[in-house]
TORPA-4810 file (N, C-alpha, C, O; in nm, 3 decimals):
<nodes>
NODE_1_8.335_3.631_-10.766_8.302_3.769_-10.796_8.347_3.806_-10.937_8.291_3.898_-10.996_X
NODE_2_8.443_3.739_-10.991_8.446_3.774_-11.135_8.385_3.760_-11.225_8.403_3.817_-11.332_X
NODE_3_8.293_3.674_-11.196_8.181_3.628_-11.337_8.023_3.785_-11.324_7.921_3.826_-11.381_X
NODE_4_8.098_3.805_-11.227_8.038_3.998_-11.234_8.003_4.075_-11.326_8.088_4.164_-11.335_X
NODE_5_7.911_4.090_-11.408_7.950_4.229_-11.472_7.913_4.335_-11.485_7.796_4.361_-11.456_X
NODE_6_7.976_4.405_-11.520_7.985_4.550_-11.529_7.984_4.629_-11.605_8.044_4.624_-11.713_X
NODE_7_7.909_4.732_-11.560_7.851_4.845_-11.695_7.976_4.904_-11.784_8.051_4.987_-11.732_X
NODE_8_7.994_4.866_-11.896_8.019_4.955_-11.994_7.976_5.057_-12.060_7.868_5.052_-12.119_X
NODE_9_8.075_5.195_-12.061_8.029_5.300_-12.120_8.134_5.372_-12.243_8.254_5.353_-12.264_X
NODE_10_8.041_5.453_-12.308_8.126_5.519_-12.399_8.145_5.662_-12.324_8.095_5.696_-12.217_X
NODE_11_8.235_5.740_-12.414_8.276_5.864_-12.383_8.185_5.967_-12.331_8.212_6.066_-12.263_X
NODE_12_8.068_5.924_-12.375_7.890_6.030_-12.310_7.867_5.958_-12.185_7.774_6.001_-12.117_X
NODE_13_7.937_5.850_-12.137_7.852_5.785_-12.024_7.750_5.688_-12.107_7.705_5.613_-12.020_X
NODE_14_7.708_5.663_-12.199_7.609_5.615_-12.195_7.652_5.448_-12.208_7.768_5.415_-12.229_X
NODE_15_7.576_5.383_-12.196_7.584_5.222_-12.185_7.598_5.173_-12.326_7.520_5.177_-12.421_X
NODE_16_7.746_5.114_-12.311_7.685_5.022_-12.461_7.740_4.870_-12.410_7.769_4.820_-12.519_X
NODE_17_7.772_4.766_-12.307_7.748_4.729_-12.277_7.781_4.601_-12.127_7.722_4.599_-12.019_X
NODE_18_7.864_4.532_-12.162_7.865_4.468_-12.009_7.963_4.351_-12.028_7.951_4.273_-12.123_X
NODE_19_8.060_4.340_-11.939_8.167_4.260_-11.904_8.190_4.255_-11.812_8.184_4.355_-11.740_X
NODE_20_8.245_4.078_-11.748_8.302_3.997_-11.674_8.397_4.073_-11.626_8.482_4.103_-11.711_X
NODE_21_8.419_4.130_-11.483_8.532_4.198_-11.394_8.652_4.171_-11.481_8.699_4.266_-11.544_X
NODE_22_8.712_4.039_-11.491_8.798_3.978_-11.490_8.855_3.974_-11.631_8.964_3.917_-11.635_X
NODE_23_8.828_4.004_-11.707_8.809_4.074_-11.860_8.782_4.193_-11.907_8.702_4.214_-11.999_X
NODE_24_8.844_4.273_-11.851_8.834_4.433_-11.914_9.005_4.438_-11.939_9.101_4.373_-11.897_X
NODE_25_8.985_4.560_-12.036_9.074_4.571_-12.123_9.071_4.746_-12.112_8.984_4.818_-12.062_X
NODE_26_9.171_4.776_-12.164_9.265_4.913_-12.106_9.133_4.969_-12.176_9.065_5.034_-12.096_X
NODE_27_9.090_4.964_-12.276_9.013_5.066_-12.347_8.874_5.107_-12.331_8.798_5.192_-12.378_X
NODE_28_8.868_4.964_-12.203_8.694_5.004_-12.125_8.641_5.095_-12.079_8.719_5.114_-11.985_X
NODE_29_8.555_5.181_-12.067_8.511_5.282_-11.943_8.413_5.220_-11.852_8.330_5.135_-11.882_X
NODE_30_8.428_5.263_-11.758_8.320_5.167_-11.643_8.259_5.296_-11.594_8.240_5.397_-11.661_X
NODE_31_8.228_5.276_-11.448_8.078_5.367_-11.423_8.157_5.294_-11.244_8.186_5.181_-11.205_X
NODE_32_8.165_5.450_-11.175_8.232_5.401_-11.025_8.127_5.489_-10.936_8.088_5.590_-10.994_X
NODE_33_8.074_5.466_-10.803_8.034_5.571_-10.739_8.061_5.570_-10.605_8.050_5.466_-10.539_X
NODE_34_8.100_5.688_-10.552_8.203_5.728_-10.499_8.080_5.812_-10.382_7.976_5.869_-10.413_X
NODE_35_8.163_5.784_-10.195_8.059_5.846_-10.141_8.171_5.938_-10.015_8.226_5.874_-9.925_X
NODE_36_8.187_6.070_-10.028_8.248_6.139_-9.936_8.151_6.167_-9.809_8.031_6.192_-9.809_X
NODE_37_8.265_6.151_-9.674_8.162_6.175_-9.567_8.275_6.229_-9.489_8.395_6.202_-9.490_X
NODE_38_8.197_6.320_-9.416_8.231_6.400_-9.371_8.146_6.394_-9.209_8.038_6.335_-9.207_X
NODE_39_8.197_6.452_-9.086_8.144_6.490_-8.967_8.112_6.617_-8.953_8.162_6.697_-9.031_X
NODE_40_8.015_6.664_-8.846_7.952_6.797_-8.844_8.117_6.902_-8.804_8.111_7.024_-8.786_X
NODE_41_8.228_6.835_-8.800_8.316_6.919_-8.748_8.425_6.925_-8.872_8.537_6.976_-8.864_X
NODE_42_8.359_6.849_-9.008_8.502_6.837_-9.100_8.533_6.784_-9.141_8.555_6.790_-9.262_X
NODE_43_8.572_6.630_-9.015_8.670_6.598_-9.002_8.611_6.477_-9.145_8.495_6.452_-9.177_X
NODE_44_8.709_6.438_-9.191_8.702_6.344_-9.281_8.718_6.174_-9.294_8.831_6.137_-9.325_X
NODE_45_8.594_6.043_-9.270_8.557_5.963_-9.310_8.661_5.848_-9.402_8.607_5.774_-9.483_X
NODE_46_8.771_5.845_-9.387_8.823_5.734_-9.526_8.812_5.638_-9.480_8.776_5.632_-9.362_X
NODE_47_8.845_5.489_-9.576_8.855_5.335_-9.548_8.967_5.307_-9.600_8.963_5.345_-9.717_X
NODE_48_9.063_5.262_-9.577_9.154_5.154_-9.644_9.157_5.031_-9.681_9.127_4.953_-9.590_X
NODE_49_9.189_4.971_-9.809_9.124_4.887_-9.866_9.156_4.769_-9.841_9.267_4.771_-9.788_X
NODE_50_9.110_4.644_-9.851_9.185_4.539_-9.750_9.285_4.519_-9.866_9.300_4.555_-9.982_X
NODE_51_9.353_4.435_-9.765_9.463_4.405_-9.841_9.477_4.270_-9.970_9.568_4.243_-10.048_X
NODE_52_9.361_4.218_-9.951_9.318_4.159_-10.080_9.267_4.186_-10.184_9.234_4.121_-10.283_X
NODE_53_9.261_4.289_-10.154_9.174_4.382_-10.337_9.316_4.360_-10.415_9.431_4.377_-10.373_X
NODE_54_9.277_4.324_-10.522_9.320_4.319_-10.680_9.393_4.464_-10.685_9.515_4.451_-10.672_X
NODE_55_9.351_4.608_-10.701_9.409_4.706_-10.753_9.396_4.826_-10.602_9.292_4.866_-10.549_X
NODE_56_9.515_4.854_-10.570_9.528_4.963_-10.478_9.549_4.911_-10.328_9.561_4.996_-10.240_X
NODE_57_9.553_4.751_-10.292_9.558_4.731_-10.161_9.604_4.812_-10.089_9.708_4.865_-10.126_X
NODE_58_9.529_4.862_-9.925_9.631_4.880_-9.804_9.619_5.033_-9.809_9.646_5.108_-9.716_X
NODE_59_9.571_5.071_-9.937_9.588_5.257_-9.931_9.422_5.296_-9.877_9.314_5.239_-9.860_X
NODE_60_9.474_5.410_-9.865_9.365_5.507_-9.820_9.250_5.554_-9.898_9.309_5.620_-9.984_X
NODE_61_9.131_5.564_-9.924_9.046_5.618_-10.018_8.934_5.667_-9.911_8.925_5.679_-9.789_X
NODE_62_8.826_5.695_-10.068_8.706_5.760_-10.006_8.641_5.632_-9.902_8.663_5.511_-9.896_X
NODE_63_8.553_5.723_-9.827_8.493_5.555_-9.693_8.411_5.509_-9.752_8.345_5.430_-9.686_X
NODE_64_8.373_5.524_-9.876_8.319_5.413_-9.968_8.294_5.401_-10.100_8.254_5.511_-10.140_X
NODE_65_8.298_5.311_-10.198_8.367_5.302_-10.355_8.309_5.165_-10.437_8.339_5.047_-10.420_X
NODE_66_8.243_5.209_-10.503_8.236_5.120_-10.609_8.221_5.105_-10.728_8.181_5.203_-10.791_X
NODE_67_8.248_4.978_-10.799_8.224_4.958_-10.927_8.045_4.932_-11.007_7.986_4.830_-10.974_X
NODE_68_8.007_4.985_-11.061_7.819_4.954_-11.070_7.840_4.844_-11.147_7.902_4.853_-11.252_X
NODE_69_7.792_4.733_-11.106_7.708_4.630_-11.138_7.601_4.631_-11.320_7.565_4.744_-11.353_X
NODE_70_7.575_4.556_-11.381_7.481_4.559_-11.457_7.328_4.561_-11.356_7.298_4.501_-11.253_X
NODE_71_7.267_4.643_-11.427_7.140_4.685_-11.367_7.136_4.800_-11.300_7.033_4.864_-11.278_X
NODE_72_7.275_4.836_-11.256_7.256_4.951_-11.104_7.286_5.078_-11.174_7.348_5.083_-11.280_X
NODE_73_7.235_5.189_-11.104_7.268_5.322_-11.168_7.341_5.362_-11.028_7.336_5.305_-10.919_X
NODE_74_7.424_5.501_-11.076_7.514_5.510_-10.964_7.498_5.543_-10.836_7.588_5.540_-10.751_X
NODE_75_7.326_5.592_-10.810_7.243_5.608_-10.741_7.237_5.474_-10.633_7.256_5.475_-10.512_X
NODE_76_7.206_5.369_-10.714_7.178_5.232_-10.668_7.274_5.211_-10.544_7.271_5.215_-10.421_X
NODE_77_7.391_5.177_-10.682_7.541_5.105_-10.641_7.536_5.203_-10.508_7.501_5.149_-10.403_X
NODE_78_7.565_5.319_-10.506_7.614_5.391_-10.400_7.539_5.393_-10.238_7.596_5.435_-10.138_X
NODE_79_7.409_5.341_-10.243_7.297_5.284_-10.153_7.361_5.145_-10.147_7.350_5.109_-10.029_X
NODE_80_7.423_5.051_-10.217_7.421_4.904_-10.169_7.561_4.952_-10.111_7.565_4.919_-9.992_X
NODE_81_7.657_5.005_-10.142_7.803_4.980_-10.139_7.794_5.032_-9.985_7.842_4.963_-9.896_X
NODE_82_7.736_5.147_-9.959_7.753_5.207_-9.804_7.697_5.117_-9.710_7.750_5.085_-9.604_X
NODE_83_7.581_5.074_-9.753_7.554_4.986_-9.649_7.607_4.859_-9.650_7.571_4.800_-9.548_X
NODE_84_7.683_4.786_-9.728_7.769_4.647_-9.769_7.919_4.724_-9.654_7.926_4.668_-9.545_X
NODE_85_7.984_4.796_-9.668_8.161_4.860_-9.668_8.150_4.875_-9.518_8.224_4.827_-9.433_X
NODE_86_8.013_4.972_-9.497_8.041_5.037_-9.358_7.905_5.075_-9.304_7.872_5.186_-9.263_X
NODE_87_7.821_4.948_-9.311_7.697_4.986_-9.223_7.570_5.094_-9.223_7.457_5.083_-9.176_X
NODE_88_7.614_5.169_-9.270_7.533_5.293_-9.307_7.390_5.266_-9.425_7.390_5.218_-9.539_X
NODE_89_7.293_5.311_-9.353_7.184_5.247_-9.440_7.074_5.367_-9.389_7.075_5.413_-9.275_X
NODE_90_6.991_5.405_-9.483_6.863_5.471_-9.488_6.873_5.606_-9.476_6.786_5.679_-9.426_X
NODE_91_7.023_5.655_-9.541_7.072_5.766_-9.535_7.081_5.824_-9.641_7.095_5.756_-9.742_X
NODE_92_7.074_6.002_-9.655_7.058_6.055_-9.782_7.210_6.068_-9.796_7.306_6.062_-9.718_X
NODE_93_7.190_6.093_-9.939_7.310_6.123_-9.985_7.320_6.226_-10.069_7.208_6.227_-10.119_X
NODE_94_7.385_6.321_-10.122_7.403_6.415_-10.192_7.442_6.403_-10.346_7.558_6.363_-10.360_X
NODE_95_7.390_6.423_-10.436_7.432_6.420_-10.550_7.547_6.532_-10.569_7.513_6.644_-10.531_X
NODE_96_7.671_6.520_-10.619_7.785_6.586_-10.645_7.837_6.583_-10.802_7.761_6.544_-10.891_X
NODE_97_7.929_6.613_-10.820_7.970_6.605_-10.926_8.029_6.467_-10.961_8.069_6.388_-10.875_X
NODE_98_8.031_6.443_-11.089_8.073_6.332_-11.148_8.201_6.354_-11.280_8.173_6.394_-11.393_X
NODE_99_8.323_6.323_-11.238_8.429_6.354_-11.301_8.478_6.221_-11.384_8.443_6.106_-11.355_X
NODE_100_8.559_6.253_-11.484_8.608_6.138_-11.597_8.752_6.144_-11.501_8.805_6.227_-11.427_X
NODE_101_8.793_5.956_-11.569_8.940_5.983_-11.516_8.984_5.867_-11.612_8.941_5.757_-11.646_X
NODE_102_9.104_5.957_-11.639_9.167_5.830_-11.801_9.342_5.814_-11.716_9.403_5.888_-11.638_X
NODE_103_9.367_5.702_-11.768_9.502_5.690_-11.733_9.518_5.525_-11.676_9.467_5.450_-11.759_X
NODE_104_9.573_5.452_-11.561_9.572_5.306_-11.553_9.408_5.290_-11.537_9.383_5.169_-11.537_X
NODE_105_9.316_5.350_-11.526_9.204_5.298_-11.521_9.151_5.424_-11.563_9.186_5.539_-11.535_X
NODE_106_9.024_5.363_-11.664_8.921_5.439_-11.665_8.818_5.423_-11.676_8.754_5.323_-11.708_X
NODE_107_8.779_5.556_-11.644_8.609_5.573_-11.583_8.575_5.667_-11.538_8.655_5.746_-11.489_X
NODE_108_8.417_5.694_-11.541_8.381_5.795_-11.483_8.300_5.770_-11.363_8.198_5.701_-11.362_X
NODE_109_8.372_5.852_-11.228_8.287_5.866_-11.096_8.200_5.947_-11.053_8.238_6.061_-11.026_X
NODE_110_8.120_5.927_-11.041_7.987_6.007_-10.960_7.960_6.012_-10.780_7.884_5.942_-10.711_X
NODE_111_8.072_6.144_-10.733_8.011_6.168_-10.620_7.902_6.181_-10.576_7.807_6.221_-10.643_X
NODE_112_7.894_6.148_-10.449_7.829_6.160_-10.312_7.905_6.273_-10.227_8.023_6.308_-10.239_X
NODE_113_7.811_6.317_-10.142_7.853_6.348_-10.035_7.727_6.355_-9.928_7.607_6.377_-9.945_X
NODE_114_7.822_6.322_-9.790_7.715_6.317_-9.662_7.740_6.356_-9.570_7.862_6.375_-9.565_X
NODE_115_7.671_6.394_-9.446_7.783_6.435_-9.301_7.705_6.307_-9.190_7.586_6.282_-9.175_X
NODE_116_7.798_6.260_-9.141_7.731_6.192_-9.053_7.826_6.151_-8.930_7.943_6.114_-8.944_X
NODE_117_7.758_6.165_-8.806_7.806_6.204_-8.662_7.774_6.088_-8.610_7.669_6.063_-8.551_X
NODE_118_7.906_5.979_-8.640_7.923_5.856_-8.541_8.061_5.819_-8.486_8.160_5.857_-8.549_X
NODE_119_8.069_5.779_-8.421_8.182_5.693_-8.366_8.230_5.561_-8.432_8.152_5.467_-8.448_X
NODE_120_8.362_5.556_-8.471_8.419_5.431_-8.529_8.341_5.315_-8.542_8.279_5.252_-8.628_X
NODE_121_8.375_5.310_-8.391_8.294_5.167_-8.317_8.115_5.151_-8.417_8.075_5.039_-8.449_X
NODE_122_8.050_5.251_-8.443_7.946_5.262_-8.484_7.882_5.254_-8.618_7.764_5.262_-8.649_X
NODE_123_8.023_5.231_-8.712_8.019_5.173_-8.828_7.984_5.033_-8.816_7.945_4.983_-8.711_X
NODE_124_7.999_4.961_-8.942_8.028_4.826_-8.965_8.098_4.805_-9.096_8.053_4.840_-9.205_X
NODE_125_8.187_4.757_-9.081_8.290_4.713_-9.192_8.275_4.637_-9.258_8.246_4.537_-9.192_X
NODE_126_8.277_4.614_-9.363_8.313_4.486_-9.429_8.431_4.432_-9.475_8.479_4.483_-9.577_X
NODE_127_8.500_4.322_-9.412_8.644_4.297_-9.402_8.689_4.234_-9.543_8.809_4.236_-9.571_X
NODE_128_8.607_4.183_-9.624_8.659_4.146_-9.759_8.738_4.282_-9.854_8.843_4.268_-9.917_X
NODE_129_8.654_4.418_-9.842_8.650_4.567_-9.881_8.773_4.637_-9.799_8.870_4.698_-9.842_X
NODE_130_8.736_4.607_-9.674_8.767_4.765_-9.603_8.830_4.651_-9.514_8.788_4.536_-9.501_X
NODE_131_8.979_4.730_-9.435_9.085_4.634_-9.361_9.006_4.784_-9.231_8.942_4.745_-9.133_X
NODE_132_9.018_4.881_-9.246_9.020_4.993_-9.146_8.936_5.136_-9.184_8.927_5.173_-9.302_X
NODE_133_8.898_5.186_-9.113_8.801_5.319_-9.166_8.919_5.405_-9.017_8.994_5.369_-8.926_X
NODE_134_8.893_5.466_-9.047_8.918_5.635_-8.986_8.864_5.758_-8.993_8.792_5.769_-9.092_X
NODE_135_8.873_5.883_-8.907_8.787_6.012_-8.890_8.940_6.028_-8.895_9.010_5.957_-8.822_X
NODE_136_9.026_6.172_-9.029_9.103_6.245_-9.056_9.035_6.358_-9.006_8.914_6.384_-9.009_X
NODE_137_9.147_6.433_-8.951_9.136_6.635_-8.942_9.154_6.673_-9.069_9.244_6.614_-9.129_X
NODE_138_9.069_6.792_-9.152_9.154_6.802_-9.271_9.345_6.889_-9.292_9.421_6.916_-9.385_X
NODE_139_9.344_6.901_-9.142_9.528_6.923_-9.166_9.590_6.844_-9.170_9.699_6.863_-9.223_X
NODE_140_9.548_6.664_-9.097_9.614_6.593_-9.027_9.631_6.510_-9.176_9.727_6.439_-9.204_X
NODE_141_9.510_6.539_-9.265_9.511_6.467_-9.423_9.563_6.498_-9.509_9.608_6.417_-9.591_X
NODE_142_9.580_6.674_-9.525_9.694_6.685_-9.598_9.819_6.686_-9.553_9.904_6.652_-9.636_X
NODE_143_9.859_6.718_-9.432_10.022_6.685_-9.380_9.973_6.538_-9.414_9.892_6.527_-9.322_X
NODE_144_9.967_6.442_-9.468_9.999_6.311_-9.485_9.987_6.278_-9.588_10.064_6.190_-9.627_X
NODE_145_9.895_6.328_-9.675_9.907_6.320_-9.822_9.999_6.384_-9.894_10.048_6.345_-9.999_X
NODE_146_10.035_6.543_-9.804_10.188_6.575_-9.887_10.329_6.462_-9.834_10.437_6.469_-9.892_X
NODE_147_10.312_6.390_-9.750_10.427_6.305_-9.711_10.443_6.211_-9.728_10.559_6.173_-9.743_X
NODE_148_10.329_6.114_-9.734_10.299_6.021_-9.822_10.182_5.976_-9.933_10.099_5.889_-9.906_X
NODE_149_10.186_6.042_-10.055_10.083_6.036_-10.138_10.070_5.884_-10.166_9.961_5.839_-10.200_X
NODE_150_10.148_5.828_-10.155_10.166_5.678_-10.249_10.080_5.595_-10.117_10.057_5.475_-10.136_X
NODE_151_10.052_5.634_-10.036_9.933_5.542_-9.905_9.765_5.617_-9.906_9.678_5.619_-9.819_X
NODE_152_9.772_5.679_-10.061_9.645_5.762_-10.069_9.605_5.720_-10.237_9.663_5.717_-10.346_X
NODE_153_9.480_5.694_-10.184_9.431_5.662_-10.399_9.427_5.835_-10.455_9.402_5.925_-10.375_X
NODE_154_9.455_5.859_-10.593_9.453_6.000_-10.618_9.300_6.033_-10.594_9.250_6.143_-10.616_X
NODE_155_9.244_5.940_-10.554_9.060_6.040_-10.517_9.039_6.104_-10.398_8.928_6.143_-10.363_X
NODE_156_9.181_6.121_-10.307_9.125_6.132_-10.216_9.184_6.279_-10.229_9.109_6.374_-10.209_X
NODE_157_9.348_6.304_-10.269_9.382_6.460_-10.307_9.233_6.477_-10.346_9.164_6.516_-10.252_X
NODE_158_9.177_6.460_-10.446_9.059_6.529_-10.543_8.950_6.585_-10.414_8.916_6.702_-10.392_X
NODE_159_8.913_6.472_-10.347_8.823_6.500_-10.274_8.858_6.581_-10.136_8.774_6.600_-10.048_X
NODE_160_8.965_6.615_-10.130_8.999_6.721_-9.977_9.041_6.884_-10.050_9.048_6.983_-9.978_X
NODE_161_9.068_6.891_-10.202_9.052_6.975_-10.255_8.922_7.049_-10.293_8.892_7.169_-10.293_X
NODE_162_8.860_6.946_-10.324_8.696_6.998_-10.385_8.624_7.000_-10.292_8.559_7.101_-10.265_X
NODE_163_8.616_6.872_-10.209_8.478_6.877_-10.072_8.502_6.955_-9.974_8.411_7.020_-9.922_X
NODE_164_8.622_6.962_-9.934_8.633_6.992_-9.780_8.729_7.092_-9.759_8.844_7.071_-9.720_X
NODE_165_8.677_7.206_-9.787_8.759_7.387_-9.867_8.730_7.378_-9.667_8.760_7.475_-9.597_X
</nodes>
């Protein structure tokens, strides 16, 4: 998977050009898209990441995340990644906002958002990605993100602040 690459961008987003996963350098911007889901009652959708990912193992994030590929727009990526992570396929998705984020990584993400009414069991995982998915209450997410932030990627504060008022 490292001989991968991946869209490079400048400060507009726009493409200037493309590197090997395994070779980026602090000063890269990449291109991530990001898919919040939600149930008809709220409740909130995360995955935790397996524990072999390179950056963030074992924590909590959005229930699905990725890096775009050369070729893919965030549109794309965000159609392959849901149905690759957690089964979900032929489903709309919501265009949301798309925020910059500078600091150990950067880049800019382009939400999603969706509601969709299944049962655990009724996903499908992908165990290389995702160790576990869960349906959060949004009280049960922030009593746990104020108690333990460090078992939460900061996208997910972002996203129980902004999505799920």
């Amino acid at each position: 998977m490292n001989n991968t690459k991946i869209i490079i961008v400048n400060e507009n987003d726009e493409i200037i050009g493309y590197k090997e996963r395994g070779t980026l350098n602090h000063g890269d911007i990449y291109r991530v898209s990001a898919l919040w889901i939600q149930n008809s009652k709220g409740d909130v959708l995360l995955s935790k990441r397996a524990l072999t990912k390179k950056h963030d193992p074992g924590k909590w994030g959005p229930a699905v995340a990725g890096t775009n590929d050369e070729g893919e727009t965030y549109e794309s990526n965000i159609m392959r990644e849901a149905e690759e992570e957690v089964g979900l396929k032929n489903h709309h998705f919501q265009k949301s906002q798309k925020v910059r984020r500078r600091g150990e990584y950067n880049y800019f993400c382009q939400w999603y958002l969706t509601i969709v009414d299944k049962e655990l069991n009724d996903f499908t995982m992908q165990e290389e990605e995702v160790k576990e998915i869960r349906w959060f209450t949004r009280k049960e997410l922030l009593s746990r993100l104020e108690k333990n932030p460090d078992r939460f990627l900061k996208s997910v504060k972002y996203g129980i602040n902004f999505f799920n008022k």
